[in-house]
Structure formats: structure tokens, C-alpha cells
N, C-alpha and C positions, 0 to 999 in steps of 0.2 A: 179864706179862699172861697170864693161862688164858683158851684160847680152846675149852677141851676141850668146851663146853657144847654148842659149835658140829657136833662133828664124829657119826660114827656110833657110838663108842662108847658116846654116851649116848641113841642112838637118834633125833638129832638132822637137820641141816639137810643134812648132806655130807660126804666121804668124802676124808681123800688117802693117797695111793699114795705111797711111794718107790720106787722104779727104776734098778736099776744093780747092773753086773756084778762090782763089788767089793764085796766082802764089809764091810771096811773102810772105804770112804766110806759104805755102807747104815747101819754101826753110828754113825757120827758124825749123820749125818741124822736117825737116829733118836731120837739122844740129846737132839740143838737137838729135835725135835718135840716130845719129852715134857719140855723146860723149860720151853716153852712153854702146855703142858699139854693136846696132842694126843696120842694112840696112834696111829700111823698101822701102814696096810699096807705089808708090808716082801716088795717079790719081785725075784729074778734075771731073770725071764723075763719078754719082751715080748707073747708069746703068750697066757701066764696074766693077764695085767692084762686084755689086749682082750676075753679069752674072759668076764673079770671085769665089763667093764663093759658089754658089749654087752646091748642091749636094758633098760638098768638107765636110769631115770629120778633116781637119785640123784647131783646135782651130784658129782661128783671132781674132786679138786685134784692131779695126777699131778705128781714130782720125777722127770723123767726122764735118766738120761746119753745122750751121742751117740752115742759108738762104744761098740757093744755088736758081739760073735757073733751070727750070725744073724741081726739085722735093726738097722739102725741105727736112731737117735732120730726122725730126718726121717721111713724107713720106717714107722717105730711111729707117729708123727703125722698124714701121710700114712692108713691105714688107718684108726686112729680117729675119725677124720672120716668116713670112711664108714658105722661104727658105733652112735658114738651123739651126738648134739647136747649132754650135758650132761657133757662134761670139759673142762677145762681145762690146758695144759700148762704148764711152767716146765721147759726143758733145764737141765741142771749138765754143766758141759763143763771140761776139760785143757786145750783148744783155745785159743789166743790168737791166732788168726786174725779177722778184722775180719769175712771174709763168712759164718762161722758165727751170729754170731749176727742179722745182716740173713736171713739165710737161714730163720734160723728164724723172725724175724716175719713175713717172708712166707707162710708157710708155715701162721700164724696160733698160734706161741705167745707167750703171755700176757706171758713174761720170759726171762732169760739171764743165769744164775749162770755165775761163773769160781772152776774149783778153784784151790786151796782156795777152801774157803766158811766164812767165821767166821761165830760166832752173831750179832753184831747186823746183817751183811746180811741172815743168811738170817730173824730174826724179822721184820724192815722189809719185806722182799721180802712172804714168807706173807703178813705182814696185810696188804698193800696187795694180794693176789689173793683174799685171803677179804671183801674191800669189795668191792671189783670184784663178787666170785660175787653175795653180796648183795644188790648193786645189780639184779643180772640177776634174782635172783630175784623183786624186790622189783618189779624192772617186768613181770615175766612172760616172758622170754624163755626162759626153761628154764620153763616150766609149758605146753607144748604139751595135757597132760590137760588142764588146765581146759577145754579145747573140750569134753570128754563134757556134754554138754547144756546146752551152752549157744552152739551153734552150728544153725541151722534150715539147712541147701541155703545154705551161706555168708553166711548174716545171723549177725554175729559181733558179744557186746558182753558185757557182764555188769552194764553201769550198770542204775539201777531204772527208765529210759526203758524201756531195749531186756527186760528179764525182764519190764516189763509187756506188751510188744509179742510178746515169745514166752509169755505166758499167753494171748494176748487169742489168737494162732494157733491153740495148742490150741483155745480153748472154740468159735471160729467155723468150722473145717475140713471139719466133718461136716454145717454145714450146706450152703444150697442159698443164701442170701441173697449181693444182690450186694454188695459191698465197696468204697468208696472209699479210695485210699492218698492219702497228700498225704504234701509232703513236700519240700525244696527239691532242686536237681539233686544228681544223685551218692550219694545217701542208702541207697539198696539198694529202692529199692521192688519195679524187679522179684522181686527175691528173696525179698519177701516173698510177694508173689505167688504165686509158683513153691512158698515153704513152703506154702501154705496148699493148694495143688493137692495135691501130694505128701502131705498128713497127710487127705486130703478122699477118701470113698467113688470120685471121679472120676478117684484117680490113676493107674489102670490107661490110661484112655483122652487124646486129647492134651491138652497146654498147648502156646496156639497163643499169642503175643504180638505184636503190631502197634503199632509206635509211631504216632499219627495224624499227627503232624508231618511225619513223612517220606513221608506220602502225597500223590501230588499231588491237588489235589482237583477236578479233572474224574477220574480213576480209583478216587476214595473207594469210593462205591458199588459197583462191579464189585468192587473187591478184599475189600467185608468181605460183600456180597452173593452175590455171583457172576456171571455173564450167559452167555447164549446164544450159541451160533453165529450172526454176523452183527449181534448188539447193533449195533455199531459198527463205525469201520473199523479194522481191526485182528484184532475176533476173528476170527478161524480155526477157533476149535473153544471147545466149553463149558467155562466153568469154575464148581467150584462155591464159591468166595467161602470167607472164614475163618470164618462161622459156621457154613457146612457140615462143612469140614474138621475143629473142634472141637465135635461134636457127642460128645454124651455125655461131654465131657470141659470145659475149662475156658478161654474167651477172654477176653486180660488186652490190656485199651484201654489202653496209656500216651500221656500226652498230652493225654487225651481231651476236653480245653480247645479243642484245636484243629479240632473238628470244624464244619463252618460250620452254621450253623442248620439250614438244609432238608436235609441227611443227619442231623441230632439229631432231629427231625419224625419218620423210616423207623427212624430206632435205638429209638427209645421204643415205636414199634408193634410193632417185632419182639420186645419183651421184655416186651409187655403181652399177645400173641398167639403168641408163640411162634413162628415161622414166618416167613420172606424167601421175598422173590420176586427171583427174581435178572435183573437188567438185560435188556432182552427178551423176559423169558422172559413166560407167561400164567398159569401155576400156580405156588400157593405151594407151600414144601417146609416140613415140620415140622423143628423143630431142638430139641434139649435141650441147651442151654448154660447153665452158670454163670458169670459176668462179673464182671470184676473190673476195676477203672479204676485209674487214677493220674494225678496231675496236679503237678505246682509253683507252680501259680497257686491265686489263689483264688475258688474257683468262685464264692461266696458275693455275692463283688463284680462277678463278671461278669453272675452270675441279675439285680442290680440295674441294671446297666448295658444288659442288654438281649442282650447276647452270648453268652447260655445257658440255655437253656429250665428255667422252672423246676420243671415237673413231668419231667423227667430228670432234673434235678438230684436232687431228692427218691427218684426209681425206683432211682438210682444209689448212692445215700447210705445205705442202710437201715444198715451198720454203717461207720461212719467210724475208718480207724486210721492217725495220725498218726506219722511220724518224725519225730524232731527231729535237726537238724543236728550233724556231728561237733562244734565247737565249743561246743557245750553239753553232752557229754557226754564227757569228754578222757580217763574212768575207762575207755575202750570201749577206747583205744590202749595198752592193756599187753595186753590178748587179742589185737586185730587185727593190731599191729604183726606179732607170732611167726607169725600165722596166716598172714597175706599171704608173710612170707618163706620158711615153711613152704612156699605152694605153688610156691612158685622154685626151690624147692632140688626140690622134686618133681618140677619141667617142667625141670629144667635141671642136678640130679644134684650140684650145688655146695653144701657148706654155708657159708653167709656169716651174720654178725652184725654189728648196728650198735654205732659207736664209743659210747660215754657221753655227746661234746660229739653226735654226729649225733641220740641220743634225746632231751638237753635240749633240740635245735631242734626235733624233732617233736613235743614236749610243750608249747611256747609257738606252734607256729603256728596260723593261725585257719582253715586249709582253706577257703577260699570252696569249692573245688569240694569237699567234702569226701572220703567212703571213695574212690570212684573217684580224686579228687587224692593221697591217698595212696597206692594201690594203683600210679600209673603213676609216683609219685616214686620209689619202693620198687623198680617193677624200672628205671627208668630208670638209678639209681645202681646195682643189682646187676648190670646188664651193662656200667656202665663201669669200675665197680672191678676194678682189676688184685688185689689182694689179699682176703684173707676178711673182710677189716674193710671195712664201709661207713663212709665218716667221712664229718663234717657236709659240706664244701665239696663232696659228689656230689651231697648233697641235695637245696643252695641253690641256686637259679636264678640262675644267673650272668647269662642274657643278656635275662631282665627288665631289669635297671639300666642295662642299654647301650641297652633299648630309650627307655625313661622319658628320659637323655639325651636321646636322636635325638629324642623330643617336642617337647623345650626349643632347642635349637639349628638350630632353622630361621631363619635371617638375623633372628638376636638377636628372633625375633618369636615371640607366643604362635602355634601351629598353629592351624587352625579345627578345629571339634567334629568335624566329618567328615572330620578327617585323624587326629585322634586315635583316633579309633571305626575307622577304617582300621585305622590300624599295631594296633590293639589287637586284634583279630580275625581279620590276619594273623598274629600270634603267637601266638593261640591256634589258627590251625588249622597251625601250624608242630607245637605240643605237642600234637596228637590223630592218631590214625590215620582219625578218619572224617568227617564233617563231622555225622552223628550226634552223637558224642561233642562234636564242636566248639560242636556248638548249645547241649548240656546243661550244658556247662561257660561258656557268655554266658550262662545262663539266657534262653533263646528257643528257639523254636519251629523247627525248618527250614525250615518255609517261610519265617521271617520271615527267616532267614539267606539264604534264597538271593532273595529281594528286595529285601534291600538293594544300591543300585545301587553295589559296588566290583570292583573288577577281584580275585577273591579262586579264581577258577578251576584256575590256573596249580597250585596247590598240591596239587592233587589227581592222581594219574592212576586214572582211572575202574575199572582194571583192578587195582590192589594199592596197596600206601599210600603217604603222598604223597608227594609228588616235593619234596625241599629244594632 
């Protein structure tokens, strides 16, 4: 089988190295490579290969020995990992010891040849790591470049949903028009937001974001207005509200479904006139804000139903730009996947990769919550994997299925709806840090979470996250 098509001699896909401090196993290696129909690189030194690939975006397939002068194989792997994310290793070892080669997968190589090495191990071996590399390639996990423009302030995708959503940023940026997002939970709205600010004449001055859900709404008003000393019981001293604070720059409504009518009444005059009065006070203050909304419901049906004023709706709407849900667009998760684990390895200095069986699962799940559900699957498994490899079983939610049991096994009886609506949203705020997050992922509102009447408290400690 010639696989030379594949490597850099023909200007090709990827690169391998031989490694090792005999002269005599290098020439045998070399020999299987080029019956094969590879040329590969041939070095004594462990420092010349690192200094080789560091900063190099071309996959390498590195043959390396263990015990070497100067830095062993583990060392030499070891440091690689800190260099560049697109090698891969395969030790060749003397060693017949059992914990060498556990040692070395831990450690995150590929395979563990035993000298001697005859030619049909060592072709079986190679092609089963040049499928492998392929495989990686093929899902994007070594193509961290393809983010050069095609990533907005962490809206990541490359499907023709998301390049039409990052055309539609460009052309709207510069304007002044308000913007509705829609979109179901966990989608990236804010982020779109946030692009749209950042590429927008305004980006110098703030992006202020208030989810409306989490306001209570006897403080609605004061917190997007402002109020005076003495408004109420409570103020103490003046505030000036989030339209003031984002003045000259840019304030992003998310939620904005949830706002109750008569504070929708004072938002539509403040963007037909420019100007709030803040709770109290007797004078209006002028404000220059551009707006921008989000929502997961739909407005449309609530303007009919009575629950949303329809000329807001309209004031709100002038450009509408829709997200579609991760599961409609599954071509997004060969950029996101590297992207998301990319920044773990940034906040947290480790390089880790997921197994083949952990990508096939992320490839067929449907993400109800979606980017954000993958993003806290991603580091969930990356801090409890003990080794470089994330495999499927970190992935899968093990104590879903224990919970679905407990549903059914209550004294051989169906549960009532309000025991199941229970245990299902104490599990979901078991799997969230905020109770933010907790609402976004039941798709509701905060308010409507925190008036539903369960004992759901406990899970929280008000001051850091939540107490299991």
C-alpha cells in the first residue's frame, strides 16, 4: 500500500518523524517507511524534532524511542504537548515491562511498538494512526486556523445558517437600527450581540446586557431607568439606570419577552424620544443608546395573545436575525468542538482531545440546550478526565437514567406531573451554576422558575455555586 500521497514529500496532508538514538533501528524504520511508500524524517535528537514542530500546524506522525541521552521519550512527549497540538506519537521500546506502555497512554500516546518491530506490525500500526490523523482532520480538531474568520467575539460555526448570520453582522454593525435576536436557549444570542457592538461605530463606548427575566419586576424600572434619592424605601442615594450607563454605546434586552406591559408602555417612549426619567426624579435625561433585544419565545404570538405590545414589537423588530438551533446545524461541531476545547486548554494549560467513540456521541446528540449544553459537557468531562483522552462514558450523563428510574419507581405508581416537573428541575439546577443558566436550559423565564411553588432553594448558596 503507498501511502506517500499522503505525507510532505508530495506537499501533502502530514509529516512523520523517526526518532531514535540508534543508528541501526532509524535505518530499519526507514526502510518499512519507504516500502510503504513514505520518506519520512530521520533524527537522533529530541530537541531537533521539538524545535521542528513547534509552532508548525502540519499534522506529525512522530516514531519515537524511550530511552534516549538527554531526555527520555515520556520527556520528549511531555514537552510536545506543550508545543504544538498537531503531533502525534507512537513509542518503539526494548522495554518488556507492562507499565511502559500503560504509562505511555496515559501520558497520551497514540500506540506502543515492541523492539524488534517486523514490517507487518509496523505497516498495520502506521495505517491505523494515519486513519486516526484523518479522522481528526476530517472533523476539524487540528484545524484550530479555520477560526480566522469565521469566528465573531466567540460565535463559532462555518454552516451556511451561521456565514449568513456573520454576513448579516457585517452589513448591520455600522448601523444605528434596533435588532431583534431570536432564537432558542443556549444559542449564542448574546454573542451575537456583543459582535454586533464590537464591529458598530459604538464599540469604544459600553455594552451593557440585562437579562429581563432575572429582574424582579417591582425593581424593573429603577434598574433600566434609574431613580432618585428617596424614590423608594431603600434608595439611599441616586442611581442612574442602564440606559444611562450605556449611553453612547450599546443596551442588549435579553429576554425582553418578559417585560410586563406597563414597563413596555415607558420602553417604547424612551426609544421614540430618546430620554428616561428616572423613578422620582422630575426631569428627563437625554440618552443616545442603540438596542438590541433577544428573546426565545415568540413575540409574534404573544403581540396576538395580548402579552406584548404591538407597536414595540414593531419599534423592536426593524432588523430581525434568527439563530437556528445546534441540531439543525451539526456541520457547526467540527469548528466548535476544537474551539470550546481550545479554550480549556487556555484557562487551564492542559492539552486534552476527545476519543473517536466520545466524537461519534457528540455527532448524534440532539443538544436540547444546545452550544452552552455542549460547552459545560466539554468542560465537565475535561476536568474529570484523569488522562488526555476524553472518552464517551465522561460525556454521557450517567445520572439522567438513575434519575428517569426514580420517576418510575415510586410504590409501582406513575408520579404526578408535579413530581416529575420537581425531580426534573432539581436536576437541572444540580447541572447549572446559576439559576440563570438553570432557567435557560427549562427554557423559561426566572421569574417563572422562581414561582413555581417547589422546595428548589436548598441548591443554591447565594454567595458561590451551588451547594450539592
Amino acid at each position: 500500500m503507498s501511502l506517500k500521497r499522503g505525507f510532505m514529500s508530495d506537499g501533502q496532508k502530514y509529516q512523520l518523524i523517526l526518532l531514535d538514538d540508534s543508528e541501526s533501528d532509524l535505518a530499519v524504520l526507514k526502510l518499512f517507511s519507504n516500502k510503504m511508500g513514505i520518506e519520512p524524517i530521520v533524527s537522533t535528537s529530541a530537541e531537533d524534532v521539538i524545535s521542528k514542530v513547534t509552532n508548525s500546524e502540519t499534522p506529525t506522525l512522530i516514531l519515537s524511542d524511550i530511552s534516549m541521552p538527554g531526555m527520555t521519550g515520556f520527556e520528549f512527549l511531555e514537552k510536545l504537548k506543550l508545543e504544538s497540538e498537531h503531533v502525534f506519537v507512537i513509542f518503539v521500546s526494548g522495554n518488556q515491562e507492562l507499565e511502559f506502555p500503560i504509562r505511555a497512554m496515559r501520558l497520551g500516546a497514540m500506540d506502543y511498538l515492541t523492539k524488534p518491530v517486523v514490517y507487518p506490525v509496523f505497516e498495520a500500526r502506521i495505517q491505523k494512526a494515519i486513519e486516526t490523523i484523518e479522522t481528526k482532520i476530517e472533523l476539524g480538531l487540528l484545524k484550530r486556523q479555520i477560526f480566522k474568520g469565521q469566528s465573531f467575539e466567540g460565535f463559532v460555526g462555518e454552516s451556511d445558517a451561521i456565514r449568513n448570520i456573520f454576513s448579516m453582522i457585517s452589513k448591520i454593525s455600522s448601523f444605528d437600527s434596533s435588532v431583534l435576536i431570536t432564537g432558542e436557549s443556549g444559542v449564542g444570542k448574546e454573542k451575537v450581540a456583543r459582535s454586533i457592538h464590537e464591529r458598530s461605530p459604538r464599540s469604544k463606548a459600553e455594552f451593557v446586557a440585562v437579562n429581563c427575566a432575572a429582574l424582579p419586576e417591582n425593581l424593573m424600572e429603577s434598574e433600566l431607568f434609574g431613580h432618585v434619592r428617596g424614590a423608594f424605601t431603600g434608595a439611599d442615594k441616586d442611581s442612574p439606570g442602564l440606559f444611562v450607563t450605556a449611553n453612547n454605546g450599546t443596551l442588549f434586552l435579553d429576554e425582553v419577552a418578559e417585560l410586563p406591559l406597563s414597563l413596555q408602555a415607558k420602553l417604547l417612549r424612551v426609544l421614540q424620544e430618546k430620554e428616561v426619567r428616572p423613578v422620582g426624579g422630575r426631569k428627563n435625561v437625554k440618552v443616545d443608546v442603540r438596542i438590541l433585544c433577544a428573546t426565545h419565545q415568540d413575540l409574534e404570538k404573544l403581540v396576538r395573545e395580548g402579552k406584548f405590545r404591538e407597536d414595540l414589537y414593531f419599534r423592536l423588530n426593524v432588523i430581525p436575525v434568527h439563530i437556528p438551533p445546534l441540531r439543525e446545524r451539526k456541520d457547526d461541531l467540527k469548528v466548535l468542538i476544537p474551539f470550546l476545547l481550545g479554550r480549556l486548554q487556555d484557562r487551564w494549560g492542559i492539552r486534552k482531545s476527545l476519543s473517536e467513540d466520545a466524537l461519534t456521541y457528540l455527532k448524534g446528540h440532539s443538544f436540547p440546550g444546545n452550544i452552552r449544553q455542549l460547552e459545560n459537557m466539554l468542560e465537565r468531562a475535561y476536568i474529570l478526565s484523569s488522562e488526555n483522552i476524553i472518552t464517551r462514558d465522561l460525556l454521557e450523563n450517567k445520572n439522567l437514567s438513575s434519575t428517569k428510574r426514580q420517576l418510575f419507581q415510586l410504590d409501582d405508581q406513575l408520579p404526578s406531573l408535579k413530581e416529575v416537573e420537581l425531580l426534573y428541575i432539581q436536576e437541572i439546577l444540580k447541572r447549572t451554576e446559576t439559576k440563570d443558566q438553570a432557567a435557560q436550559v427549562l427554557g423559561i423565564g426566572r421569574k417563572t422558575l422562581y414561582r413555581k411553588e417547589f422546595e428548589i432553594e436548598d441548591y443554591f448558596d447565594p454567595n458561590g455555586p451551588p451547594v450539592l
